[in-house]
mmCIF file of the N, C-alpha and C atoms, coordinates in Angstrom:
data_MODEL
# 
_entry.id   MODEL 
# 
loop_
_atom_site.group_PDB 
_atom_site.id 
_atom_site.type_symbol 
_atom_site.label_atom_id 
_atom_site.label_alt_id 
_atom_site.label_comp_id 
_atom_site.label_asym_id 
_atom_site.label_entity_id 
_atom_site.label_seq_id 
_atom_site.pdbx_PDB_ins_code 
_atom_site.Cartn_x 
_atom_site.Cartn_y 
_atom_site.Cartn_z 
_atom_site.occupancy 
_atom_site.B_iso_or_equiv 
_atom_site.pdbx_formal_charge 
_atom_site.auth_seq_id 
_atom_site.auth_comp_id 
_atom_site.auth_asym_id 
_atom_site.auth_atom_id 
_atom_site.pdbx_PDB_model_num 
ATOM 1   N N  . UNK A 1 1  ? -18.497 7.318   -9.496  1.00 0.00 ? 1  UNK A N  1 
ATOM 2   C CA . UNK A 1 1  ? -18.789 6.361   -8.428  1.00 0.00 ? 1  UNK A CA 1 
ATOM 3   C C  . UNK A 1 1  ? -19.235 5.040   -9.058  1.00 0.00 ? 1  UNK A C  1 
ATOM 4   N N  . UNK A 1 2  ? -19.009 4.098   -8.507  1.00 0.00 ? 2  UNK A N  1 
ATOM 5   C CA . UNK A 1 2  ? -19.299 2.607   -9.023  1.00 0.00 ? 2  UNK A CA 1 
ATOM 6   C C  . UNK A 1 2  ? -20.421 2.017   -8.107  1.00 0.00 ? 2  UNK A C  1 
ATOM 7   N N  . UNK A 1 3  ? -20.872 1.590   -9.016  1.00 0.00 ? 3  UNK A N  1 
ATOM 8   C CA . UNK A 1 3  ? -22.051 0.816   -8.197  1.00 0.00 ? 3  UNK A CA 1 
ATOM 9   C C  . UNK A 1 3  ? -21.730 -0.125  -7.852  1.00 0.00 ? 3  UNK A C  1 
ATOM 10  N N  . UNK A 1 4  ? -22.597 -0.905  -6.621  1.00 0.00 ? 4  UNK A N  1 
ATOM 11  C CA . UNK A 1 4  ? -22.696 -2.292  -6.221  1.00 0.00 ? 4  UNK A CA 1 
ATOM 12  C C  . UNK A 1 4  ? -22.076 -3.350  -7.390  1.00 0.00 ? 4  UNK A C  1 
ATOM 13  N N  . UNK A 1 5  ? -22.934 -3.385  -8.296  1.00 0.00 ? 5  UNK A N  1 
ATOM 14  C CA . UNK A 1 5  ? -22.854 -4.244  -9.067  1.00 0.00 ? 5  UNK A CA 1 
ATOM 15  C C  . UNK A 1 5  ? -21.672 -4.615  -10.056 1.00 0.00 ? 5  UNK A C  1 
ATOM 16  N N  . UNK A 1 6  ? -21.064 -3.431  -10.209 1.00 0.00 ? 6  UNK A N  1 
ATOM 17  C CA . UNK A 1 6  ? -19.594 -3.025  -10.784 1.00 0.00 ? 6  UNK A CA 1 
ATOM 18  C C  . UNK A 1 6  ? -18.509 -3.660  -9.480  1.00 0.00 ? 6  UNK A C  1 
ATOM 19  N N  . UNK A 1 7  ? -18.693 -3.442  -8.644  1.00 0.00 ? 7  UNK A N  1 
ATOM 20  C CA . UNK A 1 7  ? -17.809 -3.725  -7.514  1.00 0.00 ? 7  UNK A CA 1 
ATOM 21  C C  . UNK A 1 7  ? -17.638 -5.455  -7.575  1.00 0.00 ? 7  UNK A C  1 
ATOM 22  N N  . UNK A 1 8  ? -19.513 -5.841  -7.509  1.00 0.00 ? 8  UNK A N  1 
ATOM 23  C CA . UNK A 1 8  ? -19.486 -7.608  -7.261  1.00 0.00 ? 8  UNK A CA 1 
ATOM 24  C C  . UNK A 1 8  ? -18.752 -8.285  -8.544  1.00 0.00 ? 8  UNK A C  1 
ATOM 25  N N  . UNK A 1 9  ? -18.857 -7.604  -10.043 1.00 0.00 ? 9  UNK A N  1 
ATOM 26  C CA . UNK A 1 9  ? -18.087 -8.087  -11.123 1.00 0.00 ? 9  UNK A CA 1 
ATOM 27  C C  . UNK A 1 9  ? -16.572 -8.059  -10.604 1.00 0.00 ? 9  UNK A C  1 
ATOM 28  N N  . UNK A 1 10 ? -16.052 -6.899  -9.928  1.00 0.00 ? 10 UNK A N  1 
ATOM 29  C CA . UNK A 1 10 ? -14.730 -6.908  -10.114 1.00 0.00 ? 10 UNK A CA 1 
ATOM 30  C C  . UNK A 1 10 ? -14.332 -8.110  -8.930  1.00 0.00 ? 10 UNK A C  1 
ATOM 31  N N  . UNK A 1 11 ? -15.095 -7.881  -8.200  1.00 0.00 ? 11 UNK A N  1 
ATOM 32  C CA . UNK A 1 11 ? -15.091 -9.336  -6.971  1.00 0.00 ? 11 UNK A CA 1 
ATOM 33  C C  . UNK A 1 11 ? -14.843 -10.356 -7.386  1.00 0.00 ? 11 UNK A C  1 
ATOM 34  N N  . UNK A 1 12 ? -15.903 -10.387 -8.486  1.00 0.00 ? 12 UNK A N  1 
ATOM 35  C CA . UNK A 1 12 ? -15.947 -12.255 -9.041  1.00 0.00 ? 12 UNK A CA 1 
ATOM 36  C C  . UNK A 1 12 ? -14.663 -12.252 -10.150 1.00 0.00 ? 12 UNK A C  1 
ATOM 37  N N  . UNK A 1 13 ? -14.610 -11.283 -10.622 1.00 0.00 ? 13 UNK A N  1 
ATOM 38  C CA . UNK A 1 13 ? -13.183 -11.566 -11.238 1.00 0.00 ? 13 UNK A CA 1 
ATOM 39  C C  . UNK A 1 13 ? -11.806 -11.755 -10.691 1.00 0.00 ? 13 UNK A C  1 
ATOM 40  N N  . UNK A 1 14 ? -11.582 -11.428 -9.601  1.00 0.00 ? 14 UNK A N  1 
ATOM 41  C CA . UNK A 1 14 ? -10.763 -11.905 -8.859  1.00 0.00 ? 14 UNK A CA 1 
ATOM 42  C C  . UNK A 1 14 ? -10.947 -13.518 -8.591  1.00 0.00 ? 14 UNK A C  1 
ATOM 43  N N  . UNK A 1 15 ? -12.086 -13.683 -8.206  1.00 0.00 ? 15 UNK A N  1 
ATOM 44  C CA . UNK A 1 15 ? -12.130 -14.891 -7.450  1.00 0.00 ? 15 UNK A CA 1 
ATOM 45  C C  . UNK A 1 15 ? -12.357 -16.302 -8.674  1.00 0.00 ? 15 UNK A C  1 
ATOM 46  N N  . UNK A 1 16 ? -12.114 -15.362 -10.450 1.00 0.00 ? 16 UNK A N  1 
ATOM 47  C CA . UNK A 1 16 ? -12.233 -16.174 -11.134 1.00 0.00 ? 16 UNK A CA 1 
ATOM 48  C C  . UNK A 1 16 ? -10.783 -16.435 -10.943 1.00 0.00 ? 16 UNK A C  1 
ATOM 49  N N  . UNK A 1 17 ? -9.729  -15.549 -11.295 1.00 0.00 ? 17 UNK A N  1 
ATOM 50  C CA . UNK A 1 17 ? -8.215  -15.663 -11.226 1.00 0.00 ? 17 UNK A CA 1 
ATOM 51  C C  . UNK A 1 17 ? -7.980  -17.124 -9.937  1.00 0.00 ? 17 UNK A C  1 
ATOM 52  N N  . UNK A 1 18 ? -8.660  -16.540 -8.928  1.00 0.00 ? 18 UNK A N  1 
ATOM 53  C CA . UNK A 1 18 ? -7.874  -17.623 -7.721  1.00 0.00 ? 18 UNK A CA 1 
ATOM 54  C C  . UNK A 1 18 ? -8.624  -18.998 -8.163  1.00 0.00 ? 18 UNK A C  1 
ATOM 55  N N  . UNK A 1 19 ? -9.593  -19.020 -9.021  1.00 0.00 ? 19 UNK A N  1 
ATOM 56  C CA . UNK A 1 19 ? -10.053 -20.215 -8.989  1.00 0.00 ? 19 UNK A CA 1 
ATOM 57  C C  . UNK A 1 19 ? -9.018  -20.845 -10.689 1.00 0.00 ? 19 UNK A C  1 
ATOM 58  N N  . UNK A 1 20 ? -8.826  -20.055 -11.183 1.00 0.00 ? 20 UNK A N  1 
ATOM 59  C CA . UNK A 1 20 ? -8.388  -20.400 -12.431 1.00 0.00 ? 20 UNK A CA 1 
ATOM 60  C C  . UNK A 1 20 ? -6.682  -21.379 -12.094 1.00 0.00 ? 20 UNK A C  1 
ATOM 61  N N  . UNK A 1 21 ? -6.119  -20.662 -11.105 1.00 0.00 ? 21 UNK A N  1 
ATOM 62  C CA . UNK A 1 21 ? -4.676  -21.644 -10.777 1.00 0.00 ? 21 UNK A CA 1 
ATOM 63  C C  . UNK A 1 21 ? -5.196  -23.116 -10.542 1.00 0.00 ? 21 UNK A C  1 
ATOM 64  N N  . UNK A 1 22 ? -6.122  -23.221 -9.638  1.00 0.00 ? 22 UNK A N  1 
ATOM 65  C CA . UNK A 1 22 ? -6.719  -24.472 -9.191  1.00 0.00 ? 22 UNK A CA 1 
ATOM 66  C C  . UNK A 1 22 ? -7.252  -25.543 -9.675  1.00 0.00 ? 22 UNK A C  1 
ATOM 67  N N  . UNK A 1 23 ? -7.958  -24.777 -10.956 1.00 0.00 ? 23 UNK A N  1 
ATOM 68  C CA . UNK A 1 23 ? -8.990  -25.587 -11.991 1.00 0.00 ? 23 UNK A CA 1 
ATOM 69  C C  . UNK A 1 23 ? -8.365  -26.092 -13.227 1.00 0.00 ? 23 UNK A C  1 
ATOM 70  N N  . UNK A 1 24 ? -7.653  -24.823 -13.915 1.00 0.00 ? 24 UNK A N  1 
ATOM 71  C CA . UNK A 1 24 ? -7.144  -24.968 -15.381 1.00 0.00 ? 24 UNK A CA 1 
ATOM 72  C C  . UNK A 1 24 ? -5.700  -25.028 -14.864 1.00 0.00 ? 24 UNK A C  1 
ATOM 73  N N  . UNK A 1 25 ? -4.949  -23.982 -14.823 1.00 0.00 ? 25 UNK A N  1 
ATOM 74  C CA . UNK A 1 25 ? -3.143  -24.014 -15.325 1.00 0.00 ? 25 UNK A CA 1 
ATOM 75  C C  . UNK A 1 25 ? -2.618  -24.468 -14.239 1.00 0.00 ? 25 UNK A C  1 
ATOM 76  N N  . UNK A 1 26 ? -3.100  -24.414 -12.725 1.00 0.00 ? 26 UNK A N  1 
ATOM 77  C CA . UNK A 1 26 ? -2.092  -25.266 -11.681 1.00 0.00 ? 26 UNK A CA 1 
ATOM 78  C C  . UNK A 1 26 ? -0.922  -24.637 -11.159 1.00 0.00 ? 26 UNK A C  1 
ATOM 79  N N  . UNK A 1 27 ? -0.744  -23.685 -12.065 1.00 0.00 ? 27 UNK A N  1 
ATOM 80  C CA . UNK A 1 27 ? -0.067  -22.802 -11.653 1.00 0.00 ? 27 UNK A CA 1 
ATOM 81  C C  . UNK A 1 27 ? -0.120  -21.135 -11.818 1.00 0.00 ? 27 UNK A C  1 
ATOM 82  N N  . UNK A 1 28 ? 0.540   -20.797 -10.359 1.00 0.00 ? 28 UNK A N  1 
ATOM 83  C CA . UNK A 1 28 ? 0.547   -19.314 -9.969  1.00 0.00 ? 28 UNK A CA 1 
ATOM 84  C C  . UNK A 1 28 ? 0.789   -18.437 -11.489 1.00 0.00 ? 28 UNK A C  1 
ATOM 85  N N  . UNK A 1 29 ? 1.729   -18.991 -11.518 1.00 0.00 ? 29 UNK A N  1 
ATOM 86  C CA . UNK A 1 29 ? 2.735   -18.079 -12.478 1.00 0.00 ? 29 UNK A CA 1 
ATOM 87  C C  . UNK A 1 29 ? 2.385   -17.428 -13.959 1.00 0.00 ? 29 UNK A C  1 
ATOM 88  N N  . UNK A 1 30 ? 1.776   -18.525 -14.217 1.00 0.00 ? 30 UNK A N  1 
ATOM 89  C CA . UNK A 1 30 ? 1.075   -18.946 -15.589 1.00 0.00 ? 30 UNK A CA 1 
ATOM 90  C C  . UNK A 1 30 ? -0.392  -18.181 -15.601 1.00 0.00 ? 30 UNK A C  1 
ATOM 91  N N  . UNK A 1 31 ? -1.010  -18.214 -14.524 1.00 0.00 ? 31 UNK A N  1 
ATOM 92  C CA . UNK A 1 31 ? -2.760  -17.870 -14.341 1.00 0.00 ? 31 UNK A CA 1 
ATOM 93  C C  . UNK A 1 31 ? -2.044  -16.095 -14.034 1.00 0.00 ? 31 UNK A C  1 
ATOM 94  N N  . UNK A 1 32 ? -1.152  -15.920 -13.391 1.00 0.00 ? 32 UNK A N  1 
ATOM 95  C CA . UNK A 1 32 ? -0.871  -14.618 -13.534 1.00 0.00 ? 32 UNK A CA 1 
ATOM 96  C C  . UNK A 1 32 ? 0.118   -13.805 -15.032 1.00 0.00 ? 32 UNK A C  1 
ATOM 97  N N  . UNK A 1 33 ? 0.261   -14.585 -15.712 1.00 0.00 ? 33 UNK A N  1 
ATOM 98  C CA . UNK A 1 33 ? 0.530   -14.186 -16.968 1.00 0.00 ? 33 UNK A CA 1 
ATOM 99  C C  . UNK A 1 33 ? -0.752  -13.678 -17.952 1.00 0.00 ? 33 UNK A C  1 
ATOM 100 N N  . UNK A 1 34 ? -1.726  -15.072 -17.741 1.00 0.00 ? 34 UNK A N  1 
ATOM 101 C CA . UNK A 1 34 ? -2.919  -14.910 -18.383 1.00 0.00 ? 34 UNK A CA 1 
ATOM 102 C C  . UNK A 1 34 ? -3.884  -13.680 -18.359 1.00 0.00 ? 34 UNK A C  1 
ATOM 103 N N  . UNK A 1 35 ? -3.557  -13.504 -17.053 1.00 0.00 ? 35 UNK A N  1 
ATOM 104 C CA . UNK A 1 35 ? -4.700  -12.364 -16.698 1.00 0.00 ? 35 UNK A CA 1 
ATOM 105 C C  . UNK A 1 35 ? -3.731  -10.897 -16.324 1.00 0.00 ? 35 UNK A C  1 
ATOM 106 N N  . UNK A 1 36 ? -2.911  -10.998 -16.913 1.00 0.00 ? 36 UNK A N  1 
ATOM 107 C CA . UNK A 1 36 ? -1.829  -9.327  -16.844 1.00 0.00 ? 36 UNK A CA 1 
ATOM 108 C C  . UNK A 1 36 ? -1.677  -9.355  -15.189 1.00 0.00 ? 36 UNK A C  1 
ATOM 109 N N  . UNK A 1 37 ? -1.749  -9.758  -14.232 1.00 0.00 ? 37 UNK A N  1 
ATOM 110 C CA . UNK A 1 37 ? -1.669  -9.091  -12.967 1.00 0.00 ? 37 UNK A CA 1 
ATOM 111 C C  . UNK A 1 37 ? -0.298  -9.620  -11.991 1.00 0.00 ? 37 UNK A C  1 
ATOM 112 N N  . UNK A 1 38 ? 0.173   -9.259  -11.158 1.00 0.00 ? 38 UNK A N  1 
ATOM 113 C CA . UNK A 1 38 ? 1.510   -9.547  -10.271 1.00 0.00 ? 38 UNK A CA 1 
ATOM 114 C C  . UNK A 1 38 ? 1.277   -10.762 -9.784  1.00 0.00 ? 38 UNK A C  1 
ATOM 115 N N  . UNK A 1 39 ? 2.242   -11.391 -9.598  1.00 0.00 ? 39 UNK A N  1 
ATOM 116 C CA . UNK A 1 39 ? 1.934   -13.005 -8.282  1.00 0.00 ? 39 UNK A CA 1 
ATOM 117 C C  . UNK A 1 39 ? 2.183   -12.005 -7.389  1.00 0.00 ? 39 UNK A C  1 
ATOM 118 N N  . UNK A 1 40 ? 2.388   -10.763 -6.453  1.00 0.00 ? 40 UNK A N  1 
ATOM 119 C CA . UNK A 1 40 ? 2.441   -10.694 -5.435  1.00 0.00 ? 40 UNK A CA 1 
ATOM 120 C C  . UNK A 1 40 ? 1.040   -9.987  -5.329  1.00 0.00 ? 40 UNK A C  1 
ATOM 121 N N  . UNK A 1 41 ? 0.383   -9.378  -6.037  1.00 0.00 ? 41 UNK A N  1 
ATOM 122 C CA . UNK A 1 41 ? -1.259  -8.676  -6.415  1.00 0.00 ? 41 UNK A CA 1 
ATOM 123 C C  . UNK A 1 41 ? -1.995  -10.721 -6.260  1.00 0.00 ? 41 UNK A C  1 
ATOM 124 N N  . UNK A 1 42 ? -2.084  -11.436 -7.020  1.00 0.00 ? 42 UNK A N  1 
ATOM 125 C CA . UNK A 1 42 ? -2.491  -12.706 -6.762  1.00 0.00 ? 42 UNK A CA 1 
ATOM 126 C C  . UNK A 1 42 ? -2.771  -12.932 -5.295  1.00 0.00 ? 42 UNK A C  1 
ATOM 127 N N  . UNK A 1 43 ? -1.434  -13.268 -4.489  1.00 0.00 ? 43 UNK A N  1 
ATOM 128 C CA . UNK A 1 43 ? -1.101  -13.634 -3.375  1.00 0.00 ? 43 UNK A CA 1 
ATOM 129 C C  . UNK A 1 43 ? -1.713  -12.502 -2.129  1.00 0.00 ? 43 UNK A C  1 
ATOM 130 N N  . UNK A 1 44 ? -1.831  -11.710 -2.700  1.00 0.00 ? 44 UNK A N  1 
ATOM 131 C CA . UNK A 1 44 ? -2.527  -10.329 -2.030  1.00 0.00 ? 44 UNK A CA 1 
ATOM 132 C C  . UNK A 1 44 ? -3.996  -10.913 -1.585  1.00 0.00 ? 44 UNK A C  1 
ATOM 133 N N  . UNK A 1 45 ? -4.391  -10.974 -2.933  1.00 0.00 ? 45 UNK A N  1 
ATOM 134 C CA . UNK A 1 45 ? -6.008  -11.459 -3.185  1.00 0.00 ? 45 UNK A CA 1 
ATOM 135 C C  . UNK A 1 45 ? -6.694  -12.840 -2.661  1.00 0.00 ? 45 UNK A C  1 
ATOM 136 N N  . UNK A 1 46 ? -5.463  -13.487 -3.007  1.00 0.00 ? 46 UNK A N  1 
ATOM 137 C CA . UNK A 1 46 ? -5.576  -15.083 -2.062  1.00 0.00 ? 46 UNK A CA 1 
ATOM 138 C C  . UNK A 1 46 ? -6.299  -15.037 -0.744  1.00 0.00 ? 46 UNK A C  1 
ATOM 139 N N  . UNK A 1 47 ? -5.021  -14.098 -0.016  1.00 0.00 ? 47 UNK A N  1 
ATOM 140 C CA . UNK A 1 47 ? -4.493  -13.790 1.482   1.00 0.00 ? 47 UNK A CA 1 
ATOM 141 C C  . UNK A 1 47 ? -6.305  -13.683 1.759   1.00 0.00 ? 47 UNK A C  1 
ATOM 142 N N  . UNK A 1 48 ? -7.003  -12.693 1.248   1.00 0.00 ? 48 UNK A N  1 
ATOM 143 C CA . UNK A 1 48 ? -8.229  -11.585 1.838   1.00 0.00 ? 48 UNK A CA 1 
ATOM 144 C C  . UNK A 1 48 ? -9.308  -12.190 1.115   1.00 0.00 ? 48 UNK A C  1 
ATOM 145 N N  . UNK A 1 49 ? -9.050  -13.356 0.223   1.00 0.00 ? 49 UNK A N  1 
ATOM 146 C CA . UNK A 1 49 ? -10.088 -14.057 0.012   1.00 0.00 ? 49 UNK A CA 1 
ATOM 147 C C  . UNK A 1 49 ? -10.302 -15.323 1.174   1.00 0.00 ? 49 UNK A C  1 
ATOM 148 N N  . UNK A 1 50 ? -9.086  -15.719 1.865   1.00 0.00 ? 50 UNK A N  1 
ATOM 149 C CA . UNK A 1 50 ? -9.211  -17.158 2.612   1.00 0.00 ? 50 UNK A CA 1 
ATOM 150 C C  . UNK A 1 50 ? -9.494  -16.173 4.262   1.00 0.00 ? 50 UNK A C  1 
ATOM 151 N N  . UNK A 1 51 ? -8.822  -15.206 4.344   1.00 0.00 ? 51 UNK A N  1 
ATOM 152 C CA . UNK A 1 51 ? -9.629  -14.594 5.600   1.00 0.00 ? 51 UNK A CA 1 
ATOM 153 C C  . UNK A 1 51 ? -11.263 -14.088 5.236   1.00 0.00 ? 51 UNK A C  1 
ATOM 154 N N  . UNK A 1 52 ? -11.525 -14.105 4.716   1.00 0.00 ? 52 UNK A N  1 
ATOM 155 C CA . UNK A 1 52 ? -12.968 -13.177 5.027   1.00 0.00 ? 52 UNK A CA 1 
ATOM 156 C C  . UNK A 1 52 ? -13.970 -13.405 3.584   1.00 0.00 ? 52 UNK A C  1 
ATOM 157 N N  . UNK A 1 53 ? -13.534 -14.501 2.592   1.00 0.00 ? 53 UNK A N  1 
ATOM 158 C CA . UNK A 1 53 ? -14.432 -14.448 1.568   1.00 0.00 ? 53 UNK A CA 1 
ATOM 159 C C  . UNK A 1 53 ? -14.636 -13.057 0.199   1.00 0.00 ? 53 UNK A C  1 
ATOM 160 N N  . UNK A 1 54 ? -15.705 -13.471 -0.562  1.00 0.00 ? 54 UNK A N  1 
ATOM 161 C CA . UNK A 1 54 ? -15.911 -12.398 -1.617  1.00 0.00 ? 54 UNK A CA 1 
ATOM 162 C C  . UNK A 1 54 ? -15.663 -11.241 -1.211  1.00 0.00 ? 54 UNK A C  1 
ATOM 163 N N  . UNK A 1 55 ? -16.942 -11.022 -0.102  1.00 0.00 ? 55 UNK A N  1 
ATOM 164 C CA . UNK A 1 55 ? -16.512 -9.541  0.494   1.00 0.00 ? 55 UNK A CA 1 
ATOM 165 C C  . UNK A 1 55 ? -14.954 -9.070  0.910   1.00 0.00 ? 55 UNK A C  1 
ATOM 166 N N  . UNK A 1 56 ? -14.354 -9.572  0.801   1.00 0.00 ? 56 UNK A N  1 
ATOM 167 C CA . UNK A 1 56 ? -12.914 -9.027  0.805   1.00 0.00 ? 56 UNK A CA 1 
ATOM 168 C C  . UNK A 1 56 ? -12.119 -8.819  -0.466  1.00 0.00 ? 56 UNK A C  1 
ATOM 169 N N  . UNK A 1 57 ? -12.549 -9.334  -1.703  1.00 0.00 ? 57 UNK A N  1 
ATOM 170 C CA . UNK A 1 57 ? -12.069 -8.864  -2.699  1.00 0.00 ? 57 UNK A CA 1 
ATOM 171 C C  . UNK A 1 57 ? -12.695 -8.032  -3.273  1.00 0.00 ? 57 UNK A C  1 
ATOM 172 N N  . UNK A 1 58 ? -13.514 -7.073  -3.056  1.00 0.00 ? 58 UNK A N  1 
ATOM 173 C CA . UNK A 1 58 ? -14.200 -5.760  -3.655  1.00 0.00 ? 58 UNK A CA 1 
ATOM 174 C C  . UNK A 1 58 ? -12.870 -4.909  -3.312  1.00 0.00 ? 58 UNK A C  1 
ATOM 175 N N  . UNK A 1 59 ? -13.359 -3.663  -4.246  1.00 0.00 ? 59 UNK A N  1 
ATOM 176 C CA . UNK A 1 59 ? -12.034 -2.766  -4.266  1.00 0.00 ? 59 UNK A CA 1 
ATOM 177 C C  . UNK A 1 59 ? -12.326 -2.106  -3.189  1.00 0.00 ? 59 UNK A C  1 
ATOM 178 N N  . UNK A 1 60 ? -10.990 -1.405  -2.273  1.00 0.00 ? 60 UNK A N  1 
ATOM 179 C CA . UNK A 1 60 ? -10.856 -0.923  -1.276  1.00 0.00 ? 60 UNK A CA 1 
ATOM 180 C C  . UNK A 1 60 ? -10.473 0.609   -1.288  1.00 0.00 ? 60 UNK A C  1 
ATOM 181 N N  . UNK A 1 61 ? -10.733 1.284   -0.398  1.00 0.00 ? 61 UNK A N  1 
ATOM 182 C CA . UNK A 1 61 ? -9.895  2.735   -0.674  1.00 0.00 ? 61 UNK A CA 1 
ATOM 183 C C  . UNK A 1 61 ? -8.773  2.754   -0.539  1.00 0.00 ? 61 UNK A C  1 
ATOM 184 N N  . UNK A 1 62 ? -7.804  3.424   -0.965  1.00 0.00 ? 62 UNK A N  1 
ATOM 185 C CA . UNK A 1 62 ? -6.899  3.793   -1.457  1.00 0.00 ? 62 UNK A CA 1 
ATOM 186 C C  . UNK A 1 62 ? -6.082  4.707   -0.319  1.00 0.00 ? 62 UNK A C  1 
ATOM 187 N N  . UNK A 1 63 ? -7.229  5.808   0.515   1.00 0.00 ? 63 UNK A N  1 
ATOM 188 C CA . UNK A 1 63 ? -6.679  6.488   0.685   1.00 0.00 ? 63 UNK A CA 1 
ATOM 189 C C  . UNK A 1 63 ? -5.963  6.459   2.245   1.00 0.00 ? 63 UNK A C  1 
ATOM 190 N N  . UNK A 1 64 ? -4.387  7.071   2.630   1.00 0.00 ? 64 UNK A N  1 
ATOM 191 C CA . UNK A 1 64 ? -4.396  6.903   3.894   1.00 0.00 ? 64 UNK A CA 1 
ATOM 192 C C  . UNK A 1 64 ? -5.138  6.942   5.058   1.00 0.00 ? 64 UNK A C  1 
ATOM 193 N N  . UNK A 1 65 ? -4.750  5.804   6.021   1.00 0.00 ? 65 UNK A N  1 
ATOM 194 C CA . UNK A 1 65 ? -5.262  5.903   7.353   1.00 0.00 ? 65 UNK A CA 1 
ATOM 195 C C  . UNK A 1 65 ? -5.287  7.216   8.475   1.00 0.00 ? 65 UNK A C  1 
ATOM 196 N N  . UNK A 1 66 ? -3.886  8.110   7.975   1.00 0.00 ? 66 UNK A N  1 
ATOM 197 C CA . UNK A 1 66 ? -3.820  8.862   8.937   1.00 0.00 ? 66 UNK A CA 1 
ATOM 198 C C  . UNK A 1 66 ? -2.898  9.987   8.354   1.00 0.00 ? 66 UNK A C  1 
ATOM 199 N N  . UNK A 1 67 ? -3.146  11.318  7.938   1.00 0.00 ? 67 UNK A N  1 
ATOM 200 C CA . UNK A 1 67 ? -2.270  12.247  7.143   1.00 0.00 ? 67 UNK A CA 1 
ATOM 201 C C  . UNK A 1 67 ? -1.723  13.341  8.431   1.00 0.00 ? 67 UNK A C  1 
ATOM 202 N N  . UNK A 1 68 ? -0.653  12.924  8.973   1.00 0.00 ? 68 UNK A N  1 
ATOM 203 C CA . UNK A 1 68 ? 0.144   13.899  9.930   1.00 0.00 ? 68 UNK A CA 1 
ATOM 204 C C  . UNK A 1 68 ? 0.524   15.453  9.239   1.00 0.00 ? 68 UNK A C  1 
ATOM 205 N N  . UNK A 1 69 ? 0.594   15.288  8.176   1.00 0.00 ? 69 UNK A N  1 
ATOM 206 C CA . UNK A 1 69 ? 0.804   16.271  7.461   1.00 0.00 ? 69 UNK A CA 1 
ATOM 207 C C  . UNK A 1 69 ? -0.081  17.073  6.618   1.00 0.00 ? 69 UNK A C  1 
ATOM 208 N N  . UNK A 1 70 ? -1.038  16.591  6.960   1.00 0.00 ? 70 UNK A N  1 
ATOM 209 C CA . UNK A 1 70 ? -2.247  17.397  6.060   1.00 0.00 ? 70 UNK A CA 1 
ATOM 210 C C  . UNK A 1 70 ? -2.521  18.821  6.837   1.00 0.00 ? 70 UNK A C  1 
ATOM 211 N N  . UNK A 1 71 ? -3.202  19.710  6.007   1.00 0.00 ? 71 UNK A N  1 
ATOM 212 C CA . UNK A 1 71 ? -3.205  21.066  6.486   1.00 0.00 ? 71 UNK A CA 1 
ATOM 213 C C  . UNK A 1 71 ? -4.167  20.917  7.030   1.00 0.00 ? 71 UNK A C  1 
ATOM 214 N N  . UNK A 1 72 ? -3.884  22.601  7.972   1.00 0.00 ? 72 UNK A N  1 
ATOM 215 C CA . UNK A 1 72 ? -5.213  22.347  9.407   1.00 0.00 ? 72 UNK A CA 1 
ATOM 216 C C  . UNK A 1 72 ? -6.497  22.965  8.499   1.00 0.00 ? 72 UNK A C  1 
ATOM 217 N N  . UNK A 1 73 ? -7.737  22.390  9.394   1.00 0.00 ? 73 UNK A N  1 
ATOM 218 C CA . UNK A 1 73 ? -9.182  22.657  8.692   1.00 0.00 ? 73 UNK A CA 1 
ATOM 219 C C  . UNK A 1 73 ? -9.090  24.414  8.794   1.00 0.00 ? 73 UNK A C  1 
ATOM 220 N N  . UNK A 1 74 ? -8.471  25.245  9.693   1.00 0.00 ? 74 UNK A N  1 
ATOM 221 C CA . UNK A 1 74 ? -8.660  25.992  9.696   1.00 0.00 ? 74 UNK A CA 1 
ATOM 222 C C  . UNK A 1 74 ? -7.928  27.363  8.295   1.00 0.00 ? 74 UNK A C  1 
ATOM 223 N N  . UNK A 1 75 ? -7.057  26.726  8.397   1.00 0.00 ? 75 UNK A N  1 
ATOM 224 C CA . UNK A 1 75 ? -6.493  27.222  7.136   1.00 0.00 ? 75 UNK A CA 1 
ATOM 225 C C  . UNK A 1 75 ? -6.578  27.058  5.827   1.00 0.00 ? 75 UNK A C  1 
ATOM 226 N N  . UNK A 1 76 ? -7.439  25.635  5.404   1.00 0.00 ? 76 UNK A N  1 
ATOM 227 C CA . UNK A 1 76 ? -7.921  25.322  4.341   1.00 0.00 ? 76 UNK A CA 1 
ATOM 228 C C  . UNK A 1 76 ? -9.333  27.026  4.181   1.00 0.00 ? 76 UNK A C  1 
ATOM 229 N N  . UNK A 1 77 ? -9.831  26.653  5.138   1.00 0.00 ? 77 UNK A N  1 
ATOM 230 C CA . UNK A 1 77 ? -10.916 27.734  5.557   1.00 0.00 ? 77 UNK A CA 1 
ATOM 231 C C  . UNK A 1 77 ? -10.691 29.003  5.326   1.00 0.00 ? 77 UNK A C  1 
ATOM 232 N N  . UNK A 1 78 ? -9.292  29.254  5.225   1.00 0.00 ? 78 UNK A N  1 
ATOM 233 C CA . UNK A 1 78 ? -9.263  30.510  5.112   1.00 0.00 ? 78 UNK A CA 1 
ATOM 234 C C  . UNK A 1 78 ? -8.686  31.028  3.538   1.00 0.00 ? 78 UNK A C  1 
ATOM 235 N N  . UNK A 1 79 ? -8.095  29.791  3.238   1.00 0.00 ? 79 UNK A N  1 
ATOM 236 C CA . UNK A 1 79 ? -7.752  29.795  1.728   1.00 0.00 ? 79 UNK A CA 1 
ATOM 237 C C  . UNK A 1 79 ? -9.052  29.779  1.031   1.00 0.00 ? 79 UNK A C  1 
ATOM 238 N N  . UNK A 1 80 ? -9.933  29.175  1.300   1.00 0.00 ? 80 UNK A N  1 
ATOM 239 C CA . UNK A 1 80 ? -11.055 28.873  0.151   1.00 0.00 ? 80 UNK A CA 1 
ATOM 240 C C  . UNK A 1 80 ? -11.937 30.449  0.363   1.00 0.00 ? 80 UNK A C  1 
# 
């Protein structure tokens, strides 16, 4: 598990990337070379930084919204 504080680093590192096109290289392309990551991962991060700030670039779960296919509680229950 990650703490708070692990989370706000990975935050601000994002929000160093979006600040880095702006400040230093000017460009997308280039600031995403620098830092190993996708222009469409960039543009991702942009998007959820200009809606909602820092708090939107902390890492998110992963896991689906809704598993139609997941097994019933009752049968997990009976396996274990």
């Amino acid at each position: 598990m990650m703490t708070e504080r692990e989370l706000s680093r990975r935050a601000r590192h994002r929000l160093a990337t979006l600040r880095h096109v702006e400040e230093v290289s000017g460009s997308v392309a280039a600031t995403c070379r620098y830092y190993g990551i996708s222009r469409q991962c960039y543009y991702i991060w942009l998007r959820r930084y200009e809606a909602e700030g820092l708090e939107r670039l902390k890492d998110r779960s992963s896991a689906p919204h809704h598993t139609p296919h997941a097994t019933k509680a009752d049968v997990v229950e009976k396996i274990l």
